[in-house]
N, C-alpha and C positions, 0 to 999 in steps of 0.2 A: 599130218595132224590138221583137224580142222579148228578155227578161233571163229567166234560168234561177238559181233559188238554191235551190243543193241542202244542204238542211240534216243537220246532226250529228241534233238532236231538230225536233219540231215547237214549232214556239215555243210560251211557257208566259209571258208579260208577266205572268202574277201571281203567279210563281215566283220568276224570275229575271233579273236586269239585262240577261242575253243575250237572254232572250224579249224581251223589251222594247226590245233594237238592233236585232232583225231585222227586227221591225215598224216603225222608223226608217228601217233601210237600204230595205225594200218602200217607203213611201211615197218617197224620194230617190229611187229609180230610174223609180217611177211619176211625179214631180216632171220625171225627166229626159226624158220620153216614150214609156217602157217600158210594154209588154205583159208584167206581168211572171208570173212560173209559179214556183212552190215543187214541188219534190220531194223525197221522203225515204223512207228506208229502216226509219227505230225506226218503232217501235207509237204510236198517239194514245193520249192519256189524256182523262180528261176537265174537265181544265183544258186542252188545247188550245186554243188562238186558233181563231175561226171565220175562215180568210183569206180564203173565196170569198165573205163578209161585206164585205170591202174590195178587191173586184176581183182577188182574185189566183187561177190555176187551180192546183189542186192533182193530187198524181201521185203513190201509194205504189209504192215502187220495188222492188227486191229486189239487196242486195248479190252481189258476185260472181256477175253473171247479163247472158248475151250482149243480155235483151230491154232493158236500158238502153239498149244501139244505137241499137236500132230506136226508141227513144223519142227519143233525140238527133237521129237524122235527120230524122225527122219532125217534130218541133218546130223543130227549126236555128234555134236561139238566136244572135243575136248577142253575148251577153253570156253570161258564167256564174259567178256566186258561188258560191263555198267557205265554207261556216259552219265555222270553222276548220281547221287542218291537214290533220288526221286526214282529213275530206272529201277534201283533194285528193289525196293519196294514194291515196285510195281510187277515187275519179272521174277523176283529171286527165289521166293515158293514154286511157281512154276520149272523152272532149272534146278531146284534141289531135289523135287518130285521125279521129272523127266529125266537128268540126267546129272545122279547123285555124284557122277567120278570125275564131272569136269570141274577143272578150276573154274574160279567164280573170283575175277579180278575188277575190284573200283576203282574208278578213274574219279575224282575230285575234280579237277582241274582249278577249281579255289577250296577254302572251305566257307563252303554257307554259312555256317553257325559266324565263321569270325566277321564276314563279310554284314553280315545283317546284323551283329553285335552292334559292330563301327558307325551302322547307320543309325542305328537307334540312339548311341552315344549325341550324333551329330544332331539329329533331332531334339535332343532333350538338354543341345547345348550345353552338354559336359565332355570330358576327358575321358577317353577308351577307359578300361581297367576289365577285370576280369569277370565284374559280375556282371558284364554282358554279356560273356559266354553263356550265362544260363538264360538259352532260348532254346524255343520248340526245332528251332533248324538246326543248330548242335546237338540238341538229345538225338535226333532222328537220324543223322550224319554219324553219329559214332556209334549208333547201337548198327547201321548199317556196314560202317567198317567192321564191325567184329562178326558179321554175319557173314563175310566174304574173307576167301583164304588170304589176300593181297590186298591192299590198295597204294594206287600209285599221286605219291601226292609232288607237288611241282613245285615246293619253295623250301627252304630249309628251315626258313621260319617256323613255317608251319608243324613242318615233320619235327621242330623241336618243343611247338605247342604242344601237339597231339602228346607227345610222349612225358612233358615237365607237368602239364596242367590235368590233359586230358586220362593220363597215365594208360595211352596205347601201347602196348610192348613193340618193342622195335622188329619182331618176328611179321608183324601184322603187316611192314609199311616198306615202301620201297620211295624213296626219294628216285624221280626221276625229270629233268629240268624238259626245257624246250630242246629236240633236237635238231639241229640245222648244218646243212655245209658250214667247213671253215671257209673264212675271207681270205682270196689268195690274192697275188700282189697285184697282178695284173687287174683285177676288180679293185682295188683303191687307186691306180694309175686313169683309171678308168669314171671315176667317184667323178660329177662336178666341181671347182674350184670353191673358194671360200666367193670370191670377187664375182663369180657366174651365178651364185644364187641370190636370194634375197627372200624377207617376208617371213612372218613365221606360222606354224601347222600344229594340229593337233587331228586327232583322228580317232573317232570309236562307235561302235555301234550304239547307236542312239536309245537301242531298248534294253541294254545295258546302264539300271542306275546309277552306278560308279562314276559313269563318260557321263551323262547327263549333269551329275554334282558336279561335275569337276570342270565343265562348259560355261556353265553359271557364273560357278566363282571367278572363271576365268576371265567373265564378259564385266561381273559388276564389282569385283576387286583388285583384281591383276592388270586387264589393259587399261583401263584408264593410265595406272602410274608408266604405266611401256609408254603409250603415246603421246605423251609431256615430253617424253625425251627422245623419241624418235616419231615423230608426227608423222613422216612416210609412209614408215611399216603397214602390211596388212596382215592380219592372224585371219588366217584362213583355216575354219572349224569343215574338215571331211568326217561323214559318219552315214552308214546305212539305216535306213527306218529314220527317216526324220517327222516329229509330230509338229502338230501348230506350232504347241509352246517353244518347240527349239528351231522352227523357223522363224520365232516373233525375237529372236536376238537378233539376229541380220539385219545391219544399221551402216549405209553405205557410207555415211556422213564420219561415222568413228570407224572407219576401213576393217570391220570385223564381220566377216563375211560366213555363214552358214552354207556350204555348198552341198551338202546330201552325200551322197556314195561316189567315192573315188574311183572311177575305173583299175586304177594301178595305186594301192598306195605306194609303193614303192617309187612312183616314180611323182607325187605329188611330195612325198617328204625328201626324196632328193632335190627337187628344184627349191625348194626351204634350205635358209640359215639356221633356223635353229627348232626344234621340237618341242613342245609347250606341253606338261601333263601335269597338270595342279589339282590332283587326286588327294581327297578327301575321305573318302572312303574306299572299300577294297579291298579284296586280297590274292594271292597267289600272285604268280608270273606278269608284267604287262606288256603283251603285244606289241604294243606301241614305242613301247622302247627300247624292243629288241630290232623292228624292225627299222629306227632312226639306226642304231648300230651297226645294222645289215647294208646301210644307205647311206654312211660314212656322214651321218649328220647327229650332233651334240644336241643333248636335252636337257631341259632343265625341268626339274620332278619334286617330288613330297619325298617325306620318309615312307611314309603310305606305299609311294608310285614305286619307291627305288631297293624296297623290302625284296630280300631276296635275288635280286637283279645283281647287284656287281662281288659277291662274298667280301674276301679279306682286299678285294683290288678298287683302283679309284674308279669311281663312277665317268662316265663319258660325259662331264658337264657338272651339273650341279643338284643339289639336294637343299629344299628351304621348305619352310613352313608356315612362313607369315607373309604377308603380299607386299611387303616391302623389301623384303630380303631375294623376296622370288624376281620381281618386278626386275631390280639392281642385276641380279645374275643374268637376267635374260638379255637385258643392253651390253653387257660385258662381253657375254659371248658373239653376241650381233655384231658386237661393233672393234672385236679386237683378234686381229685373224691369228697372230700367236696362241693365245688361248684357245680360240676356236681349232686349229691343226693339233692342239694338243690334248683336247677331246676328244675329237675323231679317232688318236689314236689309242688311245684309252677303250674305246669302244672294240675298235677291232682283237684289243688283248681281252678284253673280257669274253666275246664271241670266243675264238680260237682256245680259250681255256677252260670255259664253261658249259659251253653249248653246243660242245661237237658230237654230230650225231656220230660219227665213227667209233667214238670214246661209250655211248650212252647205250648206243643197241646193243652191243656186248654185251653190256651189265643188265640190261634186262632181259635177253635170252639166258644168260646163265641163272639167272633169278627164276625164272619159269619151270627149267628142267629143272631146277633142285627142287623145287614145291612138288614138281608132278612125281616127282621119284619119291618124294616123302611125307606123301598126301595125310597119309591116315596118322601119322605120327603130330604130323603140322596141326591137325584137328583137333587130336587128342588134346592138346597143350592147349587149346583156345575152349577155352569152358566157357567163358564168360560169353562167346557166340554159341554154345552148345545150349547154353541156358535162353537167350535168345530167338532160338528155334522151337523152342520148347510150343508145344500146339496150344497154351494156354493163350501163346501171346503173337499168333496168326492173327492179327488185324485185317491188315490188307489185305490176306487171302481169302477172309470170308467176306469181306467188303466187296471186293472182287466177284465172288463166286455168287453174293446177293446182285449185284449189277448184271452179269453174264445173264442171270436167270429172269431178272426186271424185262432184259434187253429182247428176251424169248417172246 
Protein backbone atom coordinates (compact mmCIF):
# COMPACT_ATOMS: atom_id res chain seq x y z
CA UNK A 1 0.00 0.00 0.00
CA UNK A 2 1.14 3.19 -0.84
CA UNK A 3 0.31 6.56 1.71
CA UNK A 4 0.97 10.18 0.11
CA UNK A 5 1.43 13.11 2.70
CA UNK A 6 1.40 16.27 1.28
CA UNK A 7 2.85 18.76 3.42
CA UNK A 8 2.12 22.72 4.25
CA UNK A 9 6.25 22.99 4.98
CA UNK A 10 8.94 20.33 4.76
CA UNK A 11 9.15 19.11 8.17
CA UNK A 12 11.70 21.05 10.55
CA UNK A 13 11.68 18.42 14.15
CA UNK A 14 14.20 20.85 15.27
CA UNK A 15 11.87 23.75 14.71
CA UNK A 16 8.77 22.84 15.49
CA UNK A 17 6.30 20.44 17.36
CA UNK A 18 4.60 20.13 13.87
CA UNK A 19 8.00 18.99 12.25
CA UNK A 20 8.28 16.64 14.82
CA UNK A 21 4.36 14.99 14.24
CA UNK A 22 4.97 14.54 10.85
CA UNK A 23 7.90 12.44 11.48
CA UNK A 24 5.53 10.50 14.04
CA UNK A 25 2.56 10.32 11.71
CA UNK A 26 5.70 8.90 8.64
CA UNK A 27 6.81 6.24 11.02
CA UNK A 28 2.66 5.27 12.04
CA UNK A 29 1.78 4.78 8.51
CA UNK A 30 5.07 2.93 7.81
CA UNK A 31 4.06 0.91 11.27
CA UNK A 32 0.74 0.38 9.27
CA UNK A 33 2.51 -1.13 6.04
CA UNK A 34 2.80 1.87 4.13
CA UNK A 35 5.00 2.90 1.17
CA UNK A 36 5.02 5.94 2.35
CA UNK A 37 5.81 9.43 -0.26
CA UNK A 38 5.95 13.18 1.08
CA UNK A 39 5.32 15.76 -1.30
CA UNK A 40 5.32 19.53 -1.06
CA UNK A 41 5.11 22.68 -2.69
CA UNK A 42 7.34 25.42 -0.07
CA UNK A 43 11.07 25.77 -0.54
CA UNK A 44 13.56 23.27 1.72
CA UNK A 45 15.68 25.00 4.08
CA UNK A 46 18.45 23.72 5.68
CA UNK A 47 17.02 22.42 8.70
CA UNK A 48 14.84 20.10 6.67
CA UNK A 49 14.57 16.50 7.78
CA UNK A 50 16.58 14.29 5.50
CA UNK A 51 13.26 11.82 4.84
CA UNK A 52 14.74 9.62 2.20
CA UNK A 53 17.19 9.02 5.34
CA UNK A 54 14.03 7.04 6.72
CA UNK A 55 12.58 5.29 3.76
CA UNK A 56 10.24 7.91 2.66
CA UNK A 57 10.37 9.21 -1.31
CA UNK A 58 10.11 12.76 -1.73
CA UNK A 59 8.35 15.02 -4.60
CA UNK A 60 8.77 19.00 -4.98
CA UNK A 61 5.42 19.91 -6.43
CA UNK A 62 4.33 23.10 -7.70
CA UNK A 63 1.01 24.70 -6.66
CA UNK A 64 -1.81 25.43 -8.83
CA UNK A 65 -0.32 23.22 -11.69
CA UNK A 66 -2.33 20.34 -13.88
CA UNK A 67 1.41 18.22 -13.44
CA UNK A 68 0.12 17.33 -9.78
CA UNK A 69 -2.23 14.92 -11.85
CA UNK A 70 0.04 13.26 -13.48
CA UNK A 71 1.82 12.74 -10.38
CA UNK A 72 -1.30 11.36 -8.49
CA UNK A 73 -2.05 9.04 -11.29
CA UNK A 74 0.94 7.71 -11.46
CA UNK A 75 1.74 7.16 -7.80
CA UNK A 76 -2.18 6.14 -6.98
CA UNK A 77 -1.76 6.29 -3.51
CA UNK A 78 -4.06 4.47 -1.46
CA UNK A 79 -3.84 6.89 1.25
CA UNK A 80 -3.37 10.69 1.26
CA UNK A 81 -2.58 13.14 4.19
CA UNK A 82 -3.30 16.62 4.55
CA UNK A 83 -0.60 18.47 6.86
CA UNK A 84 -3.39 20.72 7.89
CA UNK A 85 -6.41 22.42 6.26
CA UNK A 86 -4.97 24.80 4.12
CA UNK A 87 -3.35 21.57 2.14
CA UNK A 88 -6.66 20.19 1.47
CA UNK A 89 -7.99 22.99 0.07
CA UNK A 90 -5.59 23.38 -1.85
CA UNK A 91 -5.13 19.45 -2.99
CA UNK A 92 -8.40 17.84 -2.07
CA UNK A 93 -10.36 18.23 -5.61
CA UNK A 94 -7.42 17.27 -7.21
CA UNK A 95 -7.25 13.68 -5.13
CA UNK A 96 -10.99 13.27 -5.14
CA UNK A 97 -10.69 13.70 -9.21
CA UNK A 98 -7.53 11.56 -9.56
CA UNK A 99 -7.87 9.08 -7.29
CA UNK A 100 -11.57 8.76 -5.83
CA UNK A 101 -10.70 5.25 -3.64
CA UNK A 102 -7.89 6.62 -1.66
CA UNK A 103 -8.38 7.66 1.93
CA UNK A 104 -8.18 11.20 2.21
CA UNK A 105 -6.82 11.70 6.04
CA UNK A 106 -6.42 15.37 8.12
CA UNK A 107 -3.88 15.85 10.18
CA UNK A 108 -4.87 19.30 12.29
CA UNK A 109 -2.07 19.18 14.48
CA UNK A 110 -4.01 22.32 16.36
CA UNK A 111 -7.20 23.57 15.52
CA UNK A 112 -6.80 26.94 13.80
CA UNK A 113 -10.13 28.15 14.35
CA UNK A 114 -9.49 27.70 18.36
CA UNK A 115 -6.11 28.89 18.10
CA UNK A 116 -6.86 32.40 16.22
CA UNK A 117 -10.30 32.48 18.34
CA UNK A 118 -7.77 32.81 21.56
CA UNK A 119 -5.87 35.44 19.78
CA UNK A 120 -8.41 37.51 18.96
CA UNK A 121 -9.91 37.22 22.49
CA UNK A 122 -6.31 38.43 23.76
CA UNK A 123 -6.45 41.37 21.45
CA UNK A 124 -9.61 42.55 22.20
CA UNK A 125 -8.69 42.09 25.94
CA UNK A 126 -11.46 39.94 26.93
CA UNK A 127 -12.01 36.29 28.15
CA UNK A 128 -11.98 33.11 25.38
CA UNK A 129 -15.76 32.09 25.16
CA UNK A 130 -17.33 30.48 22.33
CA UNK A 131 -18.26 33.17 20.05
CA UNK A 132 -14.81 33.21 19.01
CA UNK A 133 -15.11 30.09 17.44
CA UNK A 134 -17.15 31.95 14.90
CA UNK A 135 -14.12 32.66 12.53
CA UNK A 136 -13.33 32.40 8.80
CA UNK A 137 -10.40 29.60 10.10
CA UNK A 138 -13.03 27.38 11.81
CA UNK A 139 -15.61 27.57 9.09
CA UNK A 140 -12.87 26.44 6.68
CA UNK A 141 -11.27 23.77 9.14
CA UNK A 142 -14.50 22.00 9.61
CA UNK A 143 -16.16 22.22 6.47
CA UNK A 144 -12.56 20.65 5.61
CA UNK A 145 -12.85 17.84 8.21
CA UNK A 146 -15.99 16.69 6.70
CA UNK A 147 -14.68 16.76 3.27
CA UNK A 148 -12.04 14.16 4.38
CA UNK A 149 -12.84 10.46 5.56
CA UNK A 150 -10.47 10.86 8.96
CA UNK A 151 -8.95 13.48 10.78
CA UNK A 152 -6.39 13.02 13.25
CA UNK A 153 -6.77 15.47 15.86
CA UNK A 154 -3.85 15.63 18.92
CA UNK A 155 -5.68 16.79 22.21
CA UNK A 156 -8.60 15.63 23.84
CA UNK A 157 -9.75 18.92 24.34
CA UNK A 158 -10.25 19.57 21.25
CA UNK A 159 -11.70 16.05 19.87
CA UNK A 160 -14.16 17.13 22.67
CA UNK A 161 -14.63 20.70 21.15
CA UNK A 162 -15.17 19.37 17.77
CA UNK A 163 -17.81 17.09 18.85
CA UNK A 164 -19.91 19.25 22.09
CA UNK A 165 -19.72 22.65 20.06
CA UNK A 166 -18.69 21.80 16.71
CA UNK A 167 -21.12 18.77 16.69
CA UNK A 168 -18.33 16.55 14.50
CA UNK A 169 -19.58 12.89 14.66
CA UNK A 170 -17.15 10.99 16.32
CA UNK A 171 -17.09 8.53 13.16
CA UNK A 172 -15.08 11.57 11.51
CA UNK A 173 -12.17 11.95 14.20
CA UNK A 174 -9.52 9.87 15.61
CA UNK A 175 -7.89 11.30 18.62
CA UNK A 176 -4.32 10.49 18.18
CA UNK A 177 -1.57 12.20 20.78
CA UNK A 178 2.21 12.64 20.30
CA UNK A 179 3.88 9.41 19.83
CA UNK A 180 7.20 8.78 21.54
CA UNK A 181 9.56 6.02 23.14
CA UNK A 182 8.74 5.31 26.66
CA UNK A 183 11.35 6.66 29.40
CA UNK A 184 13.29 3.68 30.61
CA UNK A 185 15.12 3.63 33.78
CA UNK A 186 18.43 3.76 32.71
CA UNK A 187 17.66 7.12 30.78
CA UNK A 188 16.51 8.94 34.24
CA UNK A 189 19.72 7.40 36.00
CA UNK A 190 21.21 9.02 33.26
CA UNK A 191 18.99 12.60 33.51
CA UNK A 192 21.36 15.54 35.06
CA UNK A 193 20.92 16.05 38.78
CA UNK A 194 18.75 18.77 40.28
CA UNK A 195 22.20 20.36 42.00
CA UNK A 196 24.15 19.99 38.03
CA UNK A 197 21.76 22.10 36.47
CA UNK A 198 20.62 25.71 36.81
CA UNK A 199 18.82 28.75 34.93
CA UNK A 200 15.74 28.58 33.32
CA UNK A 201 14.63 27.78 29.37
CA UNK A 202 11.81 28.22 27.18
CA UNK A 203 12.03 27.32 23.63
CA UNK A 204 9.74 27.86 20.23
CA UNK A 205 9.72 28.77 16.97
CA UNK A 206 9.81 32.22 16.68
CA UNK A 207 7.20 32.32 13.74
CA UNK A 208 4.93 30.61 15.70
CA UNK A 209 2.49 33.36 17.29
CA UNK A 210 1.72 31.48 20.41
CA UNK A 211 5.85 31.29 21.36
CA UNK A 212 6.10 34.95 20.43
CA UNK A 213 2.97 35.96 23.09
CA UNK A 214 4.12 33.95 25.45
CA UNK A 215 8.14 35.41 25.16
CA UNK A 216 6.73 38.80 25.67
CA UNK A 217 4.74 38.18 28.72
CA UNK A 218 7.44 36.30 29.73
CA UNK A 219 10.12 39.23 29.41
CA UNK A 220 7.70 42.12 30.66
CA UNK A 221 5.46 40.24 33.41
CA UNK A 222 6.93 37.03 34.68
CA UNK A 223 10.68 37.75 34.98
CA UNK A 224 10.89 40.85 36.49
CA UNK A 225 9.01 39.11 39.74
CA UNK A 226 11.60 35.67 39.23
CA UNK A 227 14.50 37.97 39.52
CA UNK A 228 13.72 39.96 42.90
CA UNK A 229 14.05 36.68 44.18
CA UNK A 230 16.59 35.02 42.49
CA UNK A 231 18.69 37.69 40.93
CA UNK A 232 21.18 34.94 39.59
CA UNK A 233 19.07 33.13 37.50
CA UNK A 234 19.15 33.52 33.68
CA UNK A 235 16.03 32.55 31.48
CA UNK A 236 17.40 31.66 28.46
CA UNK A 237 14.71 32.13 25.33
CA UNK A 238 15.91 29.22 22.53
CA UNK A 239 13.67 29.54 19.27
CA UNK A 240 14.34 29.22 15.39
CA UNK A 241 13.39 32.28 13.11
CA UNK A 242 14.23 34.82 15.32
CA UNK A 243 13.12 38.57 14.03
CA UNK A 244 14.41 42.13 15.32
CA UNK A 245 11.55 42.39 17.52
CA UNK A 246 12.36 39.26 19.55
CA UNK A 247 16.02 39.88 19.32
CA UNK A 248 15.26 43.59 20.93
CA UNK A 249 14.22 41.55 24.45
CA UNK A 250 17.89 40.36 24.95
CA UNK A 251 18.95 42.50 27.95
CA UNK A 252 22.20 41.23 29.48
CA UNK A 253 21.81 43.55 32.40
CA UNK A 254 18.24 41.65 33.51
CA UNK A 255 20.10 38.07 32.47
CA UNK A 256 17.37 37.30 29.85
CA UNK A 257 18.99 36.10 27.08
CA UNK A 258 17.32 35.65 23.41
CA UNK A 259 19.74 32.84 21.83
CA UNK A 260 17.97 31.93 18.23
CA UNK A 261 17.92 28.21 17.39
CA UNK A 262 19.18 25.38 19.75
CA UNK A 263 21.37 22.96 18.20
CA UNK A 264 19.95 20.15 20.62
CA UNK A 265 16.98 21.22 22.38
CA UNK A 266 17.12 18.41 24.27
CA UNK A 267 20.16 19.09 25.50
CA UNK A 268 19.63 23.04 26.16
CA UNK A 269 16.52 22.07 28.52
CA UNK A 270 18.35 19.40 30.26
CA UNK A 271 21.18 21.57 31.29
CA UNK A 272 17.83 23.90 32.79
CA UNK A 273 16.26 23.68 36.18
CA UNK A 274 13.27 24.34 35.18
CA UNK A 275 10.94 24.88 31.83
CA UNK A 276 9.17 28.37 31.58
CA UNK A 277 5.83 28.34 28.97
CA UNK A 278 3.51 31.22 29.94
CA UNK A 279 1.21 30.62 26.81
CA UNK A 280 -1.42 32.84 26.37
CA UNK A 281 -2.73 31.70 23.36
CA UNK A 282 -2.75 28.17 21.51
CA UNK A 283 -3.93 25.14 21.05
CA UNK A 284 -3.28 21.50 20.57
CA UNK A 285 -0.21 19.48 21.98
CA UNK A 286 3.09 21.63 23.33
CA UNK A 287 6.19 20.40 22.22
CA UNK A 288 7.88 22.16 24.63
CA UNK A 289 6.55 20.36 27.31
CA UNK A 290 6.65 17.06 26.23
CA UNK A 291 9.94 17.54 25.40
CA UNK A 292 11.00 19.12 29.34
CA UNK A 293 9.35 15.47 30.25
CA UNK A 294 11.52 13.66 27.68
CA UNK A 295 14.42 15.57 29.55
CA UNK A 296 13.50 14.73 33.13
CA UNK A 297 13.01 18.68 33.67
CA UNK A 298 9.69 20.28 35.42
CA UNK A 299 7.68 23.09 33.85
CA UNK A 300 5.78 25.42 34.90
CA UNK A 301 2.83 26.35 32.14
CA UNK A 302 -0.81 28.16 31.62
CA UNK A 303 -3.91 26.18 31.55
CA UNK A 304 -3.54 27.33 27.83
CA UNK A 305 0.04 25.37 27.81
CA UNK A 306 -1.08 22.41 29.93
CA UNK A 307 -4.61 21.71 28.06
CA UNK A 308 -4.43 18.34 26.91
CA UNK A 309 -0.82 17.57 28.16
CA UNK A 310 -1.29 15.55 31.57
CA UNK A 311 -5.38 14.02 31.23
CA UNK A 312 -6.74 12.81 34.82
CA UNK A 313 -2.62 12.72 36.16
CA UNK A 314 -0.65 15.55 38.02
CA UNK A 315 1.15 17.67 35.72
CA UNK A 316 5.09 17.60 36.00
CA UNK A 317 5.21 21.07 37.86
CA UNK A 318 2.79 23.47 37.67
CA UNK A 319 -0.16 25.22 36.11
CA UNK A 320 -0.99 29.36 36.82
CA UNK A 321 -2.42 32.04 35.09
CA UNK A 322 -1.48 35.24 36.55
CA UNK A 323 2.28 36.37 36.83
CA UNK A 324 2.30 36.15 40.21
CA UNK A 325 1.16 32.87 40.92
CA UNK A 326 3.41 31.78 37.96
CA UNK A 327 6.42 33.82 39.01
CA UNK A 328 5.91 31.98 42.88
CA UNK A 329 5.88 28.26 41.25
CA UNK A 330 8.82 28.79 39.23
CA UNK A 331 11.14 29.82 42.49
CA UNK A 332 9.52 26.97 44.28
CA UNK A 333 10.56 24.51 41.80
CA UNK A 334 14.15 26.29 41.41
CA UNK A 335 14.85 26.34 44.58
CA UNK A 336 13.25 23.14 46.35
CA UNK A 337 14.87 19.91 45.11
CA UNK A 338 12.05 17.70 46.90
CA UNK A 339 9.58 19.27 44.70
CA UNK A 340 11.56 19.68 41.89
CA UNK A 341 12.35 15.23 41.89
CA UNK A 342 8.76 14.97 42.40
CA UNK A 343 7.99 16.51 39.14
CA UNK A 344 10.31 14.98 37.27
CA UNK A 345 8.69 12.00 38.18
CA UNK A 346 5.43 13.01 37.50
CA UNK A 347 6.66 13.69 34.04
CA UNK A 348 8.00 10.40 33.27
CA UNK A 349 4.33 8.78 34.38
CA UNK A 350 2.66 10.98 32.18
CA UNK A 351 5.20 10.13 29.02
CA UNK A 352 4.96 6.14 29.85
CA UNK A 353 1.04 6.39 29.97
CA UNK A 354 0.12 8.88 27.47
CA UNK A 355 2.46 9.02 24.77
CA UNK A 356 3.70 5.61 23.97
CA UNK A 357 4.10 5.17 20.55
CA UNK A 358 3.94 1.32 21.02
CA UNK A 359 0.38 1.91 22.50
CA UNK A 360 -0.66 4.69 19.57
CA UNK A 361 0.48 3.09 16.15
CA UNK A 362 -1.70 0.13 16.91
CA UNK A 363 -4.67 2.20 17.11
CA UNK A 364 -4.10 4.03 14.16
CA UNK A 365 -3.33 1.23 11.92
CA UNK A 366 -6.42 -0.63 13.01
CA UNK A 367 -8.18 2.64 12.40
CA UNK A 368 -6.97 2.82 8.73
CA UNK A 369 -7.94 -0.78 7.73
CA UNK A 370 -11.26 -0.45 9.16
CA UNK A 371 -12.11 2.84 7.05
CA UNK A 372 -10.49 1.17 3.97
CA UNK A 373 -12.55 -1.97 4.27
CA UNK A 374 -15.55 0.25 4.74
CA UNK A 375 -15.00 3.13 2.47
CA UNK A 376 -18.27 3.40 0.68
CA UNK A 377 -20.34 2.87 3.69
CA UNK A 378 -18.16 5.47 5.81
CA UNK A 379 -19.17 7.95 2.89
CA UNK A 380 -22.53 7.17 2.66
CA UNK A 381 -23.04 8.34 6.42
CA UNK A 382 -21.09 11.59 5.99
CA UNK A 383 -23.64 13.68 3.94
CA UNK A 384 -22.89 16.78 5.32
CA UNK A 385 -19.24 16.14 3.35
CA UNK A 386 -21.28 14.85 0.38
CA UNK A 387 -22.97 18.07 0.32
CA UNK A 388 -19.65 19.85 0.52
CA UNK A 389 -18.46 18.37 -2.55
CA UNK A 390 -21.21 19.33 -4.18
CA UNK A 391 -19.64 21.44 -7.59
CA UNK A 392 -21.65 24.35 -6.68
CA UNK A 393 -19.20 24.94 -3.87
CA UNK A 394 -15.66 24.03 -5.77
CA UNK A 395 -14.06 27.36 -4.76
CA UNK A 396 -10.75 26.49 -4.66
CA UNK A 397 -10.76 24.33 -7.55
CA UNK A 398 -11.79 26.88 -9.95
CA UNK A 399 -9.62 29.47 -8.14
CA UNK A 400 -7.16 27.09 -8.94
CA UNK A 401 -7.75 26.21 -12.31
CA UNK A 402 -8.31 30.25 -12.99
CA UNK A 403 -4.42 30.61 -11.65
CA UNK A 404 -3.10 27.38 -13.56
CA UNK A 405 -4.49 29.07 -16.71
CA UNK A 406 -3.24 33.02 -15.63
CA UNK A 407 0.08 31.08 -14.94
CA UNK A 408 0.04 29.69 -19.04
Amino acid sequence: MKALILGNVWPEPVSSAAGARILHLLKGLQVAGYEVHFACAAGKTPLSENLESQNVSTKEIKLNDASFDDYLKELNPDLVLFDKFVIEEQYGWRVQEQCPQALRILETIDLHGLRKGREAALKDGKAFSEAYLHNDFAKREIASIYRCDLTLVISEFEMQLLQDFFRVPAGQLLYLPFMVEAIQDDEIRNWKSFKDRKHFVTIGNFRHEPNWLSVRYLKTEIWPLIRKQLPEAEMRVYGSYPAEKHTQLHNLKEHFYVLGRAESAHEVIEDARVLLAPLLTGAGLKGKLLDAMQCGTPAVTTSVGGEGMHGNLAFNGSINDTPEAFAKAAVDLYTNPESWQEAQTKGVKIINTRFQADFWQPVFAERLNRLKENLADHRLHNFTGAVLWHQSLHASKFMSKWIELKNR
